[in-house]
N, C-alpha and C positions, 0 to 999 in steps of 0.2 A: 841648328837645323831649323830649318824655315817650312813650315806645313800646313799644305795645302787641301781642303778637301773637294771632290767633285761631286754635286749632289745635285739631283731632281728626284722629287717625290713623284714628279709623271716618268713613266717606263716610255721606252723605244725611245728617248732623245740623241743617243749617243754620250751617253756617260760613260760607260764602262770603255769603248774604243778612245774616248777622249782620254781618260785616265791613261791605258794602255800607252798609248801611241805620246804623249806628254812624260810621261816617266821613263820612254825608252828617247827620246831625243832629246830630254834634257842630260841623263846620263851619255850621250853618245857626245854633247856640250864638256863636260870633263866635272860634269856634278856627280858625289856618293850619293845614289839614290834608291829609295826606300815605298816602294810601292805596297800600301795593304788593303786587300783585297777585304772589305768589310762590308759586303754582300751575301748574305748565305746562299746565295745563287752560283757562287764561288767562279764566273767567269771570267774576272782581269786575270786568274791564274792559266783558265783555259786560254785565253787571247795569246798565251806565255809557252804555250805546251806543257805547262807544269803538268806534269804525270800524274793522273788524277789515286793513283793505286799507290803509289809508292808516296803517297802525302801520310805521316803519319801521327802531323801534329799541325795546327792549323790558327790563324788568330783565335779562335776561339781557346783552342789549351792553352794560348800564351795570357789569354785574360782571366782563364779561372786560377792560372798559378804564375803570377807577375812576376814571384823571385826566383822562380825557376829556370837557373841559366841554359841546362841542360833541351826543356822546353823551348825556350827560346832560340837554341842554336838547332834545334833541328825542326822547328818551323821556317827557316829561311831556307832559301830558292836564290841562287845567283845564275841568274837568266841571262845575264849579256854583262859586259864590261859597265862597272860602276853601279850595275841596278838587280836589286835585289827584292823577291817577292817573299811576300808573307800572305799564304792561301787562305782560304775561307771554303766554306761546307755548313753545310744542315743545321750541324750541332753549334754553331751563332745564333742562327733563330732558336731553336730551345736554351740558351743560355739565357738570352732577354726576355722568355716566356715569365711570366706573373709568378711560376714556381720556378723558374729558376736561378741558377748560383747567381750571376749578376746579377738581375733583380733583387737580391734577396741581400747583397754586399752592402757594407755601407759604404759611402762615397763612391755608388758607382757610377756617377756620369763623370767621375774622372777617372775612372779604370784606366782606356785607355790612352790620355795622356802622361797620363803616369807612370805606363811602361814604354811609352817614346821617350818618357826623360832618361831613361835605362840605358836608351841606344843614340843620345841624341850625339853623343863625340863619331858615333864609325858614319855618319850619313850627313848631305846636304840639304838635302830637300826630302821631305815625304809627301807622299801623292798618297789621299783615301779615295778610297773606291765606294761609295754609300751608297744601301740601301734604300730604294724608289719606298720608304716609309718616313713618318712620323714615327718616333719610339727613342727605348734607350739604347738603341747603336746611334740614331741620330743626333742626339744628346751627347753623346761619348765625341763623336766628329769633330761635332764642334766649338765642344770647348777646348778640342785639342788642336785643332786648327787657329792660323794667323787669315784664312785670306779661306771663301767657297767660290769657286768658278761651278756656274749654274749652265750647263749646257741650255740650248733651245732651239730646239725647231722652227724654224720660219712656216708656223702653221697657225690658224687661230685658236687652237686649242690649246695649241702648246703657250700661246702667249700668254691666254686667259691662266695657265698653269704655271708661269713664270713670275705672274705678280704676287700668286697666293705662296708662291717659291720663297721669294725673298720676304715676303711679311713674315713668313716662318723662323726663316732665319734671324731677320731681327729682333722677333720677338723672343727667341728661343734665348739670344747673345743677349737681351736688357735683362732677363730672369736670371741667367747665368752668371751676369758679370762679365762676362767675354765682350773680347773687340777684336771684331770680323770685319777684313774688306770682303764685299761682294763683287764677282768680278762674273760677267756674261758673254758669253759663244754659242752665238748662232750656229748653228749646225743644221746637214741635212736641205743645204739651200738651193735652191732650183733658181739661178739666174734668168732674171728677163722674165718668168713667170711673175704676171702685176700681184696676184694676190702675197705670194714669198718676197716681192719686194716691196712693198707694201709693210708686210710687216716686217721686217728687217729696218727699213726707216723707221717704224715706232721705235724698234729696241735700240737705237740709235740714239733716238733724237732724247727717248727715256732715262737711258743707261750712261749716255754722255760717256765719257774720259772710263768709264769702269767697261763698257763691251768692247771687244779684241776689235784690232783695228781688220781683221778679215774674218767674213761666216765661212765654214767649214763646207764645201760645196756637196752635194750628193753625188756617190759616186761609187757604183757596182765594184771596184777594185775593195773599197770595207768588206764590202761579204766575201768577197776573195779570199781575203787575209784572215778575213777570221777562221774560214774552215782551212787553211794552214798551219793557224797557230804563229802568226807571226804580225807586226803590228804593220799597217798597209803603206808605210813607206820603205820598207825592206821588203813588199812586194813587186810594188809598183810603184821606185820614186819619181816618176815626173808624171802622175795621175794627179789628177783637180786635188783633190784629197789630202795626197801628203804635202806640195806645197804648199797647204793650208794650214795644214798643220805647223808645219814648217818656220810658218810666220808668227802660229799662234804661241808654239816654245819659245822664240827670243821675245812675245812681249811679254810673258809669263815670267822668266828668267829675267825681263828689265824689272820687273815690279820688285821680286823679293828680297831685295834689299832693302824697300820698304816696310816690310815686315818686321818684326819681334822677334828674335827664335829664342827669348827668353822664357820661361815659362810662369801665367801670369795667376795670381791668387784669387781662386774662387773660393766660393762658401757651397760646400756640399747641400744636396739637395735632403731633406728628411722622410722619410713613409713610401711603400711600396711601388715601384714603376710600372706601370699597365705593360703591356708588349703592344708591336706595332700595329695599327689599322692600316687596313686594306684600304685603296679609294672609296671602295662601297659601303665601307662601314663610317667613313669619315663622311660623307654625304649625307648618309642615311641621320650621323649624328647630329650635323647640321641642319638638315631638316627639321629636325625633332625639337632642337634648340630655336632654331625660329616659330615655330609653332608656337611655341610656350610663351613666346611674346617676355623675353625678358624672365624669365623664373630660373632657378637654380637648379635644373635640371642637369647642366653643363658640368655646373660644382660638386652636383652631386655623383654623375658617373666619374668623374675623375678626383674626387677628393682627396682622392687618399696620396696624391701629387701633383704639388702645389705649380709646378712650372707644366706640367703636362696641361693642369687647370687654365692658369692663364694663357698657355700658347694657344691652346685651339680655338679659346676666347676672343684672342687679339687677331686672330687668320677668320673669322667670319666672316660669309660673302654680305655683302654692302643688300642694300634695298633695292631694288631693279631702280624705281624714277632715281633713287640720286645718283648711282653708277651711270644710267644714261645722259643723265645731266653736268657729272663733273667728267664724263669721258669722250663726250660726244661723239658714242658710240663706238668707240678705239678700245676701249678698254684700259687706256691712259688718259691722264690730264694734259690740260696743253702747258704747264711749267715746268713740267723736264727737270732732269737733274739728278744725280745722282751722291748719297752719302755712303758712309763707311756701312753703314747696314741694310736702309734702306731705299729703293728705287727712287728717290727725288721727294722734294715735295715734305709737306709733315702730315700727311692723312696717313693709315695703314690698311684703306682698302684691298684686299685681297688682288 
C-alpha cells in the first residue's frame, strides 16, 4: 500500500477537495483505496456525505485502541466502489492535546502508521487528509506517508506559505528518519490573470519535475459539489475542474510505483508532544524567537520535544536583506530544482 499524504499548514488551499476528489478517481482507476480523514475539522468525510450521526467511531477510536478490530471495522465508510473512508471529529484534536491519550503514548508519532500496517493487504493506496497545523497528527502523517502533495494557491501568500510548507516537511522527515517525496498542485488558478500566472511560473520553474504537470483551475462547480456531498467531477464532469483533476490522478497514479509501500524504521521520539499551534501563535513564536536574537528561548518553550524543537528551528523566516537578496524579491532563488524533501537548492529558507 502506497501513502500518500495532502497537507498545507495554510487553510482555504484546497486540500481537503484535492484529497477528496484524488481518492475517489484513483478508486474509480481499479485502485483499493483508503482515504483518512485526519483533520478534526472532519470534512473529507462530509465531501462523502458520510452521515455525520450515524459515525460512531472515528480515526481518533482507531488510534487510541490500534488492536481493536472491532474499532476498526466500524470506523470504515465504503463510500463508492474500491474507496473507503475513515471519519474524523473533535475528539482528534483532544487526543494530541498535551493531556491527551496520544500525547501521552509512547511512540506516538508512529501511532498512525502503525495501524495502516494493520490494513495495509485490503487497500492500494491511502490518501491522508492533514490538518492546516504543525503538531503530533502532522508528525503521525508523515512518517506514515511515502510521498506529501502540497496543495497551493496561485497567490502570493499562498507561495510565501508553500516554501515555509515544504521546509517543514523536510525538516520534520531529517528528524524522523523518514523519506518523503514532496509533490506540488497549484490549485485555485485563475488563467491569463498576470499576477496567478506569474506565480504559477515560480512554482514551476521551483518545483521542476515534482509540481503536477496541470494547476487545478478555479471553478464555482467545487462549491457546488461540496454542498452536495459529492466530489466535483460526479457533479460536473466536463467543468475546468474535474478535468484537472483528471489529469492530476494519472500523474499521481504514474508516480506511486515509485514509492515504498514497505514500512520504514524509525526511532521513536522521547518526552511529551505540545499540541498544534495556530498560525498566530506560530508567528507570535517566531517573533519572540527573533527578538531574542539567537537565545534559547525556542528550546526552552519546546524542550520537552526534541523534533518539535528543531522543526520550528529549522522553518524560521530568513532576515528581510538576505530573503531580498537571494530571491530577488520572488520569494524563490533563481537555481530552481527540486529534491526528495526539499524545494531545490541546499538553503532551508522558509
Amino acid at each position: 500500500m502506497r501513502t500518500l499524504a495532502v497537507m498545507n499548514q495554510k487553510g482555504g488551499t484546497g486540500k481537503t477537495t484535492t484529497s477528496v476528489t484524488l481518492a475517489t478517481l484513483i478508486a474509480q482507476r481499479g485502485q483499493r483505496t483508503l482515504l483518512v480523514d485526519f483533520d478534526p475539522q472532519g470534512h473529507a468525510g462530509l465531501a462523502l456525505a458520510v452521515p455525520e450521526r450515524r459515525v460512531n467511531a472515528t480515526i481518533a477510536d482507531v488510534l487510541n485502541a490500534p488492536h481493536d478490530a472491532d474499532t476498526a471495522h466500524r470506523a470504515r465508510w465504503t463510500v463508492r466502489p474500491n474507496l473507503t473512508v475513515i471519519p474524523s471529529g473533535p475528539s482528534l484534536a483532544a487526543l494530541e492535546a498535551g493531556a491527551g491519550a496520544l500525547a501521552q503514548t509512547s511512540g506516538r508519532e508512529l501511532r498512525l502508521r502503525n495501524w495502516l500496517e494493520t490494513v495495509r493487504e485490503d487497500f492500494d493506496v491511502c490518501l491522508i487528509d492533514c490538518s492546516p497545523a504543525i503538531g503530533l497528527l502532522t508528525f503521525n502523517a508523515l512518517v506514515a506517508s511515502s510521498a506529501v502533495l502540497v496543495p497551493i494557491e496561485t497567490s502570493y501568500f499562498a507561495l510565501r506559505g508553500a516554501e515555509r510548507q515544504v521546509a517543514m516537511i523536510d525538516a520534520v522527515a531529517r528528524r524522523t528518519g523518514a523519506e518523503i517525496e514532496t509533490w506540488v498542485v497549484p490549485t485555485m488558478h485563475t488563467p491569463g490573470e498576470t499576477p496567478a500566472e506569474r506565480i504559477l511560473s515560480l512554482l514551476q520553474h521551483r518545483y521542476r519535475n515534482n509540481v503536477a504537470p496541470v494547476p487545478i483551475r478555479r471553478d464555482p462547480s467545487v462549491g457546488e459539489a461540496q454542498t452536495l456531498g459529492v466530489p466535483v467531477h460526479e457533479h460536473r464532469p466536463d467543468c475546468h475542474a474535474s478535468r484537472d483533476y483528471q489529469v492530476l490522478a494519472d500523474w499521481v497514479l504514474g508516480r506511486l510505483p515509485m514509492l515504498s509501500d514497505q514500512p520504514r524504521s524509525i526511532e521513536p521520539v522521547h518526552g511529551a508532544v505540545q499540541g498544534p499551534m495556530s498560525r498566530a501563535q506560530e508567528l507570535a513564536e517566531r517573533a519572540r524567537d527573533m527578538h531574542a536574537n539567537g537565545s534559547q528561548r525556542a528550546e526552552t518553550r519546546f524542550g520537552v520535544d526534541p523534533v518539535r524543537t528543531g522543526t520550528i528551528t529549522e522553518i524560521k523566516a530568513p532576515e528581510p536583506e538576505a530573503a531580498e537578496a537571494s530571491s530577488n524579491g520572488s520569494g524563490f532563488d533563481d537555481a530552481g530544482g527540486a529534491g526528495a524533501h526539499r524545494p531545490g537548492g541546499t538553503d532551508e529558507r522558509p
